[in-house]
C-alpha positions in Angstrom: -230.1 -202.1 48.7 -229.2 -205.6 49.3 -227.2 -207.2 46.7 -228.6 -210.5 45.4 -225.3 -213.0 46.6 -226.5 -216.4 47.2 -222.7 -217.4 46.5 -222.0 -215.8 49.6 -221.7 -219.3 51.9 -218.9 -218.1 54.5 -218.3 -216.2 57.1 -214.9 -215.1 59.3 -214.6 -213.3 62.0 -212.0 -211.3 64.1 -211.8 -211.4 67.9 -210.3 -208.6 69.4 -212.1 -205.7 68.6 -215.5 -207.7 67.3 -216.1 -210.9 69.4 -214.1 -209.1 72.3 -214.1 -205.4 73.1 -212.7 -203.0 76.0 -215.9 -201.8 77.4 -214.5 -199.9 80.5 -210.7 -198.4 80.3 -211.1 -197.9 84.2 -208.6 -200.8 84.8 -205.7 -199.4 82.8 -206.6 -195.8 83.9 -206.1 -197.2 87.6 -202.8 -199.5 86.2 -201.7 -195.9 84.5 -202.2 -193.7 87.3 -200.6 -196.5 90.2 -197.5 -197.1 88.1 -197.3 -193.3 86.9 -197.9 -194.0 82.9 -198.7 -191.7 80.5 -202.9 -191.5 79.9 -203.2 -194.7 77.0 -199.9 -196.1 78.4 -200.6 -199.2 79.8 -201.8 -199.9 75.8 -198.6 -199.3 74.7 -196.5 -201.2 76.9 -198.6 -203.7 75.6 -199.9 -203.5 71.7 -196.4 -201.2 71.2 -194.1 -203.4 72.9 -191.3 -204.3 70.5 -192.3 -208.5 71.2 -195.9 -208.3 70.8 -195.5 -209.5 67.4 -193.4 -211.9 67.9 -196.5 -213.9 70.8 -198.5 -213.0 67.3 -196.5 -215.0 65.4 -195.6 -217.6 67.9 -191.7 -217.0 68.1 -192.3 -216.9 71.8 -195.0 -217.8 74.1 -197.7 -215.8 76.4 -195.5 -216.4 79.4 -192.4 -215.2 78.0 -194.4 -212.0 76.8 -195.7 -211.0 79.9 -192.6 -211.6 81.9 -191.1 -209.2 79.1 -194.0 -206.6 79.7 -193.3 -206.7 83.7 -189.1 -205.9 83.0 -189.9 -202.9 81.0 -192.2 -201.8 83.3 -189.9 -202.6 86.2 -192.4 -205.2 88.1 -191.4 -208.5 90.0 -193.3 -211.8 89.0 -196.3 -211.4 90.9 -197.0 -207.5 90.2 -196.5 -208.6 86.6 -199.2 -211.3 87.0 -201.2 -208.5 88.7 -201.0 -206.3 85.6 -201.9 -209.0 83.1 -205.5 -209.7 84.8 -205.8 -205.6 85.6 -205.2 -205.2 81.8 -208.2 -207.6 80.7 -210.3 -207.1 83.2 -212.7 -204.7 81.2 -212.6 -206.5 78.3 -216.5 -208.3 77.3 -217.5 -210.9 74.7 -220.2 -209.7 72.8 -222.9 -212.2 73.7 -225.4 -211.0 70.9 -222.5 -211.2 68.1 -222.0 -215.3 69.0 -225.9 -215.7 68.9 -225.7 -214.3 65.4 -222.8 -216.8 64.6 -224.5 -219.5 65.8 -227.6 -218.4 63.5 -225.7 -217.8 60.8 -224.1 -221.6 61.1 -227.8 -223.2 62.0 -229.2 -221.2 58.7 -225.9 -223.3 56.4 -223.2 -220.7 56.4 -219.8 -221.9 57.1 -218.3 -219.7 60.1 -214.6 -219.1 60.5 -212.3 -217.2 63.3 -209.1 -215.5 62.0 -207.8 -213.6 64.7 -203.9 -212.1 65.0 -203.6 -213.3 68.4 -201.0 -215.8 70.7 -201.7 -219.6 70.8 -203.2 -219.3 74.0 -206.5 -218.3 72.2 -207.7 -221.5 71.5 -207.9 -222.2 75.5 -209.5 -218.8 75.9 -212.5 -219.8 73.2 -212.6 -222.9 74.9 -213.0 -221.1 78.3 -215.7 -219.0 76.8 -217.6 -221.3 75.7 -217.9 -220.1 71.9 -215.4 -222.4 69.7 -217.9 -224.4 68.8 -219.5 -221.7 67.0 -216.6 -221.9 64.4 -216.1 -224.4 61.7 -212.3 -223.5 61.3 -210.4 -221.6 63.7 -207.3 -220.1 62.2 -205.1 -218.0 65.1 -201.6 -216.3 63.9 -199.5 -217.4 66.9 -200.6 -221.3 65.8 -199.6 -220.6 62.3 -196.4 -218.2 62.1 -198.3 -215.6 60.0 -200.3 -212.1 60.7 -202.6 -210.4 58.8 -202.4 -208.2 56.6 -200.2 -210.8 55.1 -202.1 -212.5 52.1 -201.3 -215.6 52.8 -203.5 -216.5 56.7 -207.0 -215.5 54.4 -205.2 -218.1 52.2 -204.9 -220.4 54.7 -208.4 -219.9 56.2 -210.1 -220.0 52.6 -208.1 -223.3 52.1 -209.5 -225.1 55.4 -213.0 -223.8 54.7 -212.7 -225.1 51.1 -214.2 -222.1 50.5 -213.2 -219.6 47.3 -212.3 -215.7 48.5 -215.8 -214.5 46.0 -218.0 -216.7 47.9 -216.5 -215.6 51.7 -217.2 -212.7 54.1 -214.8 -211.5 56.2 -215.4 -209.0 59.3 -212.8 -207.1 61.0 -212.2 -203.9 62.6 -209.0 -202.7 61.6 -209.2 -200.8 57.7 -205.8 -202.1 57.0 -207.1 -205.5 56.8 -210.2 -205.5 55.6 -208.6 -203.4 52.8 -206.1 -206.7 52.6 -209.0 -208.9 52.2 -210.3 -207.7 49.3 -207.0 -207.5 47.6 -207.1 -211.6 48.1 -211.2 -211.5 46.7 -212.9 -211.9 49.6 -215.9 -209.3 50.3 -214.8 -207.6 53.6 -217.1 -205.5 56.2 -215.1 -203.0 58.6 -216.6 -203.8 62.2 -218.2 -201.0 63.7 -220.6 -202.9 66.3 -223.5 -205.0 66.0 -226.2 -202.6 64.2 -223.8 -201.8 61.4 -222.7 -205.1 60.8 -226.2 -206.8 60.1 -226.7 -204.0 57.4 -223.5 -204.8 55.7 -223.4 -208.4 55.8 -227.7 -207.8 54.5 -226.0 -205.7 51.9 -223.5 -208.4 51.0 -226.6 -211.0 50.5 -226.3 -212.5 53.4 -229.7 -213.5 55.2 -229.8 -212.2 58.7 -232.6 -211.8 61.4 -233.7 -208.9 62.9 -232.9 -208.0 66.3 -235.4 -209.2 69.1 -237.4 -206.4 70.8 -239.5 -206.2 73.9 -240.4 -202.7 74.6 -238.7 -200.9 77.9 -241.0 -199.8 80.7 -240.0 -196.6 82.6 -238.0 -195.2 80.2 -237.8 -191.5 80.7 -235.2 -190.1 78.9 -233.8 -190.7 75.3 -229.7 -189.1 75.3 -228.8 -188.5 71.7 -225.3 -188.2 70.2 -224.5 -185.8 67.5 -222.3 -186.6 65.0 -223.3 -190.0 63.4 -226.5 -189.3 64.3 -228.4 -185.8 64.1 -225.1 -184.8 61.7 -224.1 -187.3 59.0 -220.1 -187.9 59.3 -218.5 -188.3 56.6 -217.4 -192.2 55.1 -214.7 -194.0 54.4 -214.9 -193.0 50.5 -214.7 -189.1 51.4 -211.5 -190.1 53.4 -209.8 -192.2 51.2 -210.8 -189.4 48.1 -208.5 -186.4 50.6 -205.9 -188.6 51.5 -205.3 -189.1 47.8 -206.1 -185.1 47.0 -203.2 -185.0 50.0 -200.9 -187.5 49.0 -201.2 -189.2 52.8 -201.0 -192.7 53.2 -204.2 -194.6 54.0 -205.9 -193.8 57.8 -203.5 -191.2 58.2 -206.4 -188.0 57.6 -208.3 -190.4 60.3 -205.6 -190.2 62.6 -204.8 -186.6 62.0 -208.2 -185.3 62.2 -209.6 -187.7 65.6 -206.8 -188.7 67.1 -204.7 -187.3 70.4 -205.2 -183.8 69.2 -208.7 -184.1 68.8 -209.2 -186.0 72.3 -207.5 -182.8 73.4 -209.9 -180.8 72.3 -212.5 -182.5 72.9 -212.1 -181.9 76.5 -211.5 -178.6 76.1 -207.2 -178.8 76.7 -206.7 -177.2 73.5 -208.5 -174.0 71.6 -210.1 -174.8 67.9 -207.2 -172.7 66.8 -204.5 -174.4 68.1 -206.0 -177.5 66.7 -206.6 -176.4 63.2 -202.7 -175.6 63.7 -201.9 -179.4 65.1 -203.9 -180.1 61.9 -202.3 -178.0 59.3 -198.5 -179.0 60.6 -199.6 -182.6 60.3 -200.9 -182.4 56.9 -198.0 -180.4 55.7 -200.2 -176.9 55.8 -198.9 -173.5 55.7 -200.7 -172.4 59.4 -203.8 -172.2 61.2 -205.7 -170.5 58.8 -205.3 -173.2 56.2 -206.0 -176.0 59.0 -209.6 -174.5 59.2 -210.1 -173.5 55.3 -208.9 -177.1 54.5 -211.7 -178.7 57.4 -214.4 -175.7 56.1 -214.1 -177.6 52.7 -214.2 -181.0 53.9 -216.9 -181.1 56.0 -218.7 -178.9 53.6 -222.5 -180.4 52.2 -225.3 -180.8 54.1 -225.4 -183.6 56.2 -228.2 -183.2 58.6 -230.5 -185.9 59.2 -233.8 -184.1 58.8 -235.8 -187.3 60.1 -233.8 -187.3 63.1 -234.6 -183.8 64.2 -238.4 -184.3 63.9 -238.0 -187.8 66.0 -236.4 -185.2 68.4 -239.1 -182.7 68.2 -242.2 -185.2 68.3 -240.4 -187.2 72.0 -239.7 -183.4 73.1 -242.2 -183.3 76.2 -243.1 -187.0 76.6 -239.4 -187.7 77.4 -236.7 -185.4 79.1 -233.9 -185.3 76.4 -230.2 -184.7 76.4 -227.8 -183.8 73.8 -224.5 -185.9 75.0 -221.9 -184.8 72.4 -218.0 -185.2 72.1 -217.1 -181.9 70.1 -215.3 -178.5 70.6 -216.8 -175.4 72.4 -218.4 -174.0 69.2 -220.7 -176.8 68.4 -223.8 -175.4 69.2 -223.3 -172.0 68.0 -221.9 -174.0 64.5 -224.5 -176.0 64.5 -227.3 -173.3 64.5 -225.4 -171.2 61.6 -224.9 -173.9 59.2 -228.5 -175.9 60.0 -230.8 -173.4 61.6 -231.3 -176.0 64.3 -231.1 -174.3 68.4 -229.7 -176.9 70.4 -230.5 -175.4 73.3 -234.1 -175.3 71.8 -234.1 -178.5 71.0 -233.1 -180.5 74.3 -233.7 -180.2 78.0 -229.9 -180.9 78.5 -226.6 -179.8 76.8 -223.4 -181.8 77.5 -220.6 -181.1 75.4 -217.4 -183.0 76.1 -214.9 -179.8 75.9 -217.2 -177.2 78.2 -217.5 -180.2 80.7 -213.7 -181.7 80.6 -214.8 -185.4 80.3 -215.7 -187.5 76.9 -217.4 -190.1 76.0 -216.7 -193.4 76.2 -215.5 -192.0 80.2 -218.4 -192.9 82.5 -218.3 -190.1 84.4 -219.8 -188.1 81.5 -222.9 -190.7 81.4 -223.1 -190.3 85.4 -223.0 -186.4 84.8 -225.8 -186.5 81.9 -227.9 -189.2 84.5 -227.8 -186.8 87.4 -228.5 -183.7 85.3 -231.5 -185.6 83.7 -233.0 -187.0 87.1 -232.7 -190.3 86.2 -231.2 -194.0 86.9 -229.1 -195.3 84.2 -232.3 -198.1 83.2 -234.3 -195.0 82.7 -232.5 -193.8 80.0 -231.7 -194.9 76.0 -228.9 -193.5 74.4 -228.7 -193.3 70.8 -225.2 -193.1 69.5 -223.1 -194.1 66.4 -220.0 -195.4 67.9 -219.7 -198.7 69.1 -217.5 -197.8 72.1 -219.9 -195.6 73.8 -222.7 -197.9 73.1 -220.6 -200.3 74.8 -219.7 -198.1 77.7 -223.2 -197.0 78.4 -224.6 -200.3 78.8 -221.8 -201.7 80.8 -223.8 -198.7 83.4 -227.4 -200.3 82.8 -228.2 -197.6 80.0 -230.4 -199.2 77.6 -229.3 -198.5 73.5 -229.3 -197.5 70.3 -226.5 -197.9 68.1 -227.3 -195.9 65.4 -226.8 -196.8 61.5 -229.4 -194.4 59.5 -232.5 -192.9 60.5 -234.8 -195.6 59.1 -233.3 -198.2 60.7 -232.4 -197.0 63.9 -235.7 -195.0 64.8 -237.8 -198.1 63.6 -235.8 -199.7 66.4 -235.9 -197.0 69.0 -239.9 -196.7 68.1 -239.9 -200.1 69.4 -238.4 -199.9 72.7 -240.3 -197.1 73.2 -242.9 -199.3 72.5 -244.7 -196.7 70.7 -247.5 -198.8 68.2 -247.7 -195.9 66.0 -244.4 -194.9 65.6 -242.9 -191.4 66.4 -245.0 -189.9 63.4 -248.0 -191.1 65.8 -246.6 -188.8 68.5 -247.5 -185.8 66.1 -251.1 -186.5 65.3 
């Protein structure tokens, strides 16, 4: 329910990882591969290099950086150039997000940007073409200070003239969003588009609904599992075990999804040896105590009962797929603990560890495409994470980023284009 917050009168934004996203890893998988890195290592020898916080706080500038990067990676001047575009190159701005800062500013709200980020930023926003969709622009490499620190959401609350109660602020990484509301502000974790209009509506603020047109030739819907059909469990139920566990916050997150479970996901590890990784990590006597300890917390019932009966009632008008990044067992789980056949249920199974490749990885949307029989604007995919939404229509695949079954079947009903809805489907 939304909360009645007419105080609410500001609004800042992060850039990278909300105005700005890596929509295709391609180029850094081609950097990795050419200048034999490690899989994710062309990240680190950027966002891990010991002087990328020092371009964040403006102790030395973007040239200097780079020209650092390209020693440790042993490359001359112009390979180092080379690198830098490679890096970027599948990075997008997020047209719809600026159209609903622009609203947002046309409708009275005061917009802000406060981004940890070199100086050079303010050329880039320029380039873009979106600075004028920010009142006040507040950038960590202009100002010598990084969030989490208190004092930048000082700073940007000062140049709004705004007070932290009446001010939103949007990010995507929990450590500061969790800082922002230790300063007052309200603070909405950035998990795409869909999510975001729900918990800035939830925060009082007055935002439009998305535009739709309904999609002709659409024929196939591919649904995601978990954060769709299966419920996954919130930031509250987290933040409750990492207390119960005495970890430090994110760590469960990191332990539970991270590197180990993109190993299994893909089918490089077994479920046992995971639920070891697991139990080491979380100081656990062994294997067996890894899977008692994720039997309890993913314990509950969780499945989206409206979901399965959208899936049910598009079963024979549409060719569906079940595109899912989870270990071997899913299905067989999945019918134990919620009666539901997957096999039953879809015309296609892909799961991520029986075929090798995950999601956001477009060769797991090609393989899903070509199993279906169809071309990529044939096709919706409804899925949770922002990422594969992101990756899927970068291929022409229209979406669904799913945020709870009212909301997101209402909108798939409507690119459908289906008058009555999907309950009209049944009658």
């Amino acid at each position: 329910m939304a909360m009645n917050n007419d105080a609410i009168r500001t609004v800042i934004f992060d850039f990278g990882g909300v105005l700005r996203r890596t929509v295709t890893r391609a180029p850094r998988r081609e950097l990795e591969q050419r200048l034999g890195l490690e899989p994710d290592g062309a990240s680190e020898a950027v966002f891990g290099s010991p002087r990328w916080d020092d371009v964040q706080l403006g102790r030395i500038n973007i040239t200097e950086f780079w020209a650092d990067v390209g020693r440790r990676l042993g490359l001359d001047a112009g390979e180092s150039d080379e690198f830098r575009e490679a890096f970027w190159s599948g990075d997008r701005l997020d047209e719809d997000l600026v159209a609903l800062i622009r609203h947002l500013r046309d409708a009275g709200y005061r917009t802000a940007l406060l981004s940890n980020a070199p100086a050079g930023l303010r050329l880039l926003l320029d380039e873009l073409g979106i600075a004028d969709a920010f009142d006040v622009t507040v950038i960590s490499g202009c100002e010598g200070l990084m969030k989490p620190d208190p004092a930048i959401f000082e700073l940007a609350l000062a140049r709004l003239g705004a007070r932290a109660d009446e001010a939103v602020f949007v990010d995507d990484f929990r450590v500061n969003v969790a800082a922002a509301r230790q300063v007052g502000l309200h603070a909405a974790r950035f998990r795409g588009l869909a999510p975001l209009r729900k918990q800035l509506r939830e925060l009082g603020v007055r935002v439009p609904d998305p535009a739709l047109e309904p999609l002709p030739d659409i024929r196939a819907i591919i649904f995601d599992w978990g954060g769709v059909v299966e419920e996954l469990t919130g930031d509250a139920h987290l933040a409750e075990w990492e207390q119960r566990l005495a970890l430090e916050s994110g760590m469960l997150a990191r332990v539970l999804w991270g590197q180990v479970w993109r190993q299994l996901s893909v089918g490089a590890i077994s479920e046992d040896e995971y639920a070891a990784r697991v139990a080491e990590r979380l100081g656990l006597p062994d294997w067996e105590a890894g899977r008692r300890f994720m039997a309890e917390f993913y314990a509950g019932d969780r499945f989206y009962q409206p979901v399965a009966a959208a899936i049910r009632a598009l079963r024979g008008r549409y060719r569906l797929a079940l595109l899912s990044n989870a270990p071997p067992g899913q299905a067989e789980r999945v019918r134990e603990q919620f009666g539901f056949d997957i096999h039953a249920e879809f015309d296609l199974y892909i799961n991520s560890a029986l075929v090798g490749l995950r999601k956001p990885d477009p060769a797991i949307f090609y393989l899903t495409l070509e199993r279906l029989g169809v071309e990529p604007g044939q096709a919706v995919l409804v899925d949770d994470m922002v990422y594969n939404v992101d990756a899927a229509r970068e291929l022409g695949i229209h979406t669904v980023q799913f945020v709870d079954p009212a909301t997101s079947l209402a909108e798939l009903e409507s690119l459908l284009g289906l008058e009555h809805g999907l309950a009209g489907l049944t009658d």
